[in-house]
C-alpha positions as CSV (number, residue, x, y, z in Angstrom):
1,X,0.0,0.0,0.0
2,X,0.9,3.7,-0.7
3,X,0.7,6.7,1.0
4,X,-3.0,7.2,2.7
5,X,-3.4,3.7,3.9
6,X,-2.0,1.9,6.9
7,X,0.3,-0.6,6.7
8,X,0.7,-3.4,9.6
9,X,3.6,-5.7,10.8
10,X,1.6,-7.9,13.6
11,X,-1.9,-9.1,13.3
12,X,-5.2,-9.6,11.1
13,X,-8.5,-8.1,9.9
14,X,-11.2,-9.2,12.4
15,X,-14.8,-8.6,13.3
16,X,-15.6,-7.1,16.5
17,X,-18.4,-8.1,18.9
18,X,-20.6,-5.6,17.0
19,X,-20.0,-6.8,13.1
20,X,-17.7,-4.2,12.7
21,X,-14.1,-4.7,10.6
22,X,-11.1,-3.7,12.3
23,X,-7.7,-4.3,12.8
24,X,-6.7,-7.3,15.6
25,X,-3.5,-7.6,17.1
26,X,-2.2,-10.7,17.3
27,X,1.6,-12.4,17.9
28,X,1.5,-13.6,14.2
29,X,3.8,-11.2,12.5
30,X,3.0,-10.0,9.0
31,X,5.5,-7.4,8.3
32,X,9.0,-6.1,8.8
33,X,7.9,-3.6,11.1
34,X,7.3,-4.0,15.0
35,X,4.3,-1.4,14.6
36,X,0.7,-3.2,14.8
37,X,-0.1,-0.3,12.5
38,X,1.7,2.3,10.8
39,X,1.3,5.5,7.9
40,X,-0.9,6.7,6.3
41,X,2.5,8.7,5.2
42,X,0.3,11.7,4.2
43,X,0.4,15.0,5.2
44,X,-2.7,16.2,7.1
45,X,-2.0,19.6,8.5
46,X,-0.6,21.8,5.5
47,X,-0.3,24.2,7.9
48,X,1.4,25.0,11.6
49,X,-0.3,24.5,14.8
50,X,-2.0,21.9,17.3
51,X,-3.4,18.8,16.9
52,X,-5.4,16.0,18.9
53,X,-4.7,12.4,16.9
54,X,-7.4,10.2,18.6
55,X,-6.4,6.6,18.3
56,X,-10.0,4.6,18.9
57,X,-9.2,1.1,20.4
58,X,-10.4,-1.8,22.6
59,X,-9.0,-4.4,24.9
60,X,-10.4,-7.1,26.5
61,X,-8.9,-9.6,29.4
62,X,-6.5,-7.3,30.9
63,X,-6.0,-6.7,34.7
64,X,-6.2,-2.8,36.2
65,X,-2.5,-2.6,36.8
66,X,0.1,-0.4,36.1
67,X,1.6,-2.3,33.3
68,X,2.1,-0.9,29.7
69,X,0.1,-2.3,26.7
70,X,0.1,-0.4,23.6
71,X,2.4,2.5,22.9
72,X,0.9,5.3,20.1
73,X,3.3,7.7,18.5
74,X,3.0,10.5,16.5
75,X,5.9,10.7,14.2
76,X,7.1,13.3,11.7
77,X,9.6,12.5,8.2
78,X,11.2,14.5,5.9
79,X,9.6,14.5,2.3
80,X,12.9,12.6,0.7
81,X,14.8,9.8,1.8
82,X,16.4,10.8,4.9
83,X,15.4,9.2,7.7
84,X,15.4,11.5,10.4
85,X,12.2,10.7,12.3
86,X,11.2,13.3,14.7
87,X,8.6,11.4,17.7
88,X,5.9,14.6,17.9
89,X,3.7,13.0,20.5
90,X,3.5,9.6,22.5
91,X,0.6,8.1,25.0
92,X,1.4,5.2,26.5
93,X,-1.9,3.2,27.3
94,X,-1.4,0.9,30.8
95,X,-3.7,-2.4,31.4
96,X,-6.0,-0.5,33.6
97,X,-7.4,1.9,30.8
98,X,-9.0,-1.0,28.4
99,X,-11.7,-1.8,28.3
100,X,-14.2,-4.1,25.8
101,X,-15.6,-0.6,24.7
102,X,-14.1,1.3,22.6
103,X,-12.4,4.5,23.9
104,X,-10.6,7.0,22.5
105,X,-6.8,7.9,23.2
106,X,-5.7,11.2,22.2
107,X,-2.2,12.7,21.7
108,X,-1.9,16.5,21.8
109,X,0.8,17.9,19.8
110,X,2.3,20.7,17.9
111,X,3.5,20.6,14.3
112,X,5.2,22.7,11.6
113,X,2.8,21.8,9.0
114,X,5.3,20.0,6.7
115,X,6.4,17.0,5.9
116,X,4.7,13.7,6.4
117,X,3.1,12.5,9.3
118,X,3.1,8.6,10.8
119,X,0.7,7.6,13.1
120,X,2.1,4.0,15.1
121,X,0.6,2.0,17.3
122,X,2.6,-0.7,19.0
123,X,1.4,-3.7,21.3
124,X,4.2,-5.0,24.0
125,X,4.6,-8.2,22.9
126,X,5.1,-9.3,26.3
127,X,2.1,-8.4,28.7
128,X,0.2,-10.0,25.4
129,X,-1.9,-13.1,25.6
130,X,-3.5,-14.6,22.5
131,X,-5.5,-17.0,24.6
132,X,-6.3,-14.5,27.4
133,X,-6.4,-10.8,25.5
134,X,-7.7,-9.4,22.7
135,X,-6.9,-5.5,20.9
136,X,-9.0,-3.9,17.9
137,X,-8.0,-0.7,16.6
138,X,-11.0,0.6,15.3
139,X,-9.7,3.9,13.8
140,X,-7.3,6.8,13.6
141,X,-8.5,10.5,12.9
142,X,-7.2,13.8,13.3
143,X,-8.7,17.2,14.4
144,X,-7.6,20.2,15.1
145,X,-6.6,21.6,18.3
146,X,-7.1,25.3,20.3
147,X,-5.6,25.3,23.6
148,X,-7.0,27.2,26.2
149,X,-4.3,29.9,26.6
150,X,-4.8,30.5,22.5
151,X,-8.6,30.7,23.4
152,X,-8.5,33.0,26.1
């Protein structure tokens, strides 16, 4: 796939407990990547300020501890082929936060307005069990942002 879709390295197309087709993590690894989901590679701003990216997700089977699940990134590239990554934005979701609904996860952040813009999500491969746990991403949008101190 090119740029505007998301690519995957670990898991399957799956059909939630509502008939809906998302994206399941699972240890089977389909990529090169370590990302569950990665791209679209496009550039959504166009222009500089903030933004909220809201990653929509769901778990199921995991304990209310501390421990850290899924790790979303918000990364920005150069237009060539340099590979200078710059991480924009990170939210680390723990155990305790999923839930079988879906919730939202947003990451705050501030861009230039150029270049091209990854969105990652990443499962620890450890606190993972396929019989025990399940993860759907269900989508990845973003909005834009006004912080209260440019509101007031």
């Amino acid at each position: 796939m090119g740029p505007g879709y998301f690519q995957h390295g670990w898991g399957a197309v799956a059909t939630d407990d509502r008939g809906k087709r998302v994206w399941s993590y699972t240890k089977a690894q389909i990529g090169l990547k370590e990302h569950t989901l990665y791209g679209p590679y496009v550039n959504d701003f166009g222009r500089p300020g903030f933004f909220r990216v809201r990653f929509r997700l769901s778990g199921q089977g995991f304990d209310k501890s501390e421990k850290s699940v899924v790790v979303l990134d918000v990364i920005q590239a150069p237009f060539d082929l340099q590979r200078d990554h710059v991480v924009i934005g990170q939210r680390i979701i723990r155990s305790k936060e999923l839930s079988p609904r879906y919730k939202n996860f947003d990451i705050i952040c501030y861009t230039s307005g150029v270049g091209v813009y990854e969105y990652r999500a990443s499962v620890v491969w450890e606190v993972f069990s396929e019989a025990e746990n399940k993860i759907y991403f269900d989508s990845v949008r973003v909005y834009r942002y006004f912080p209260l101190w440019d509101i007031l």
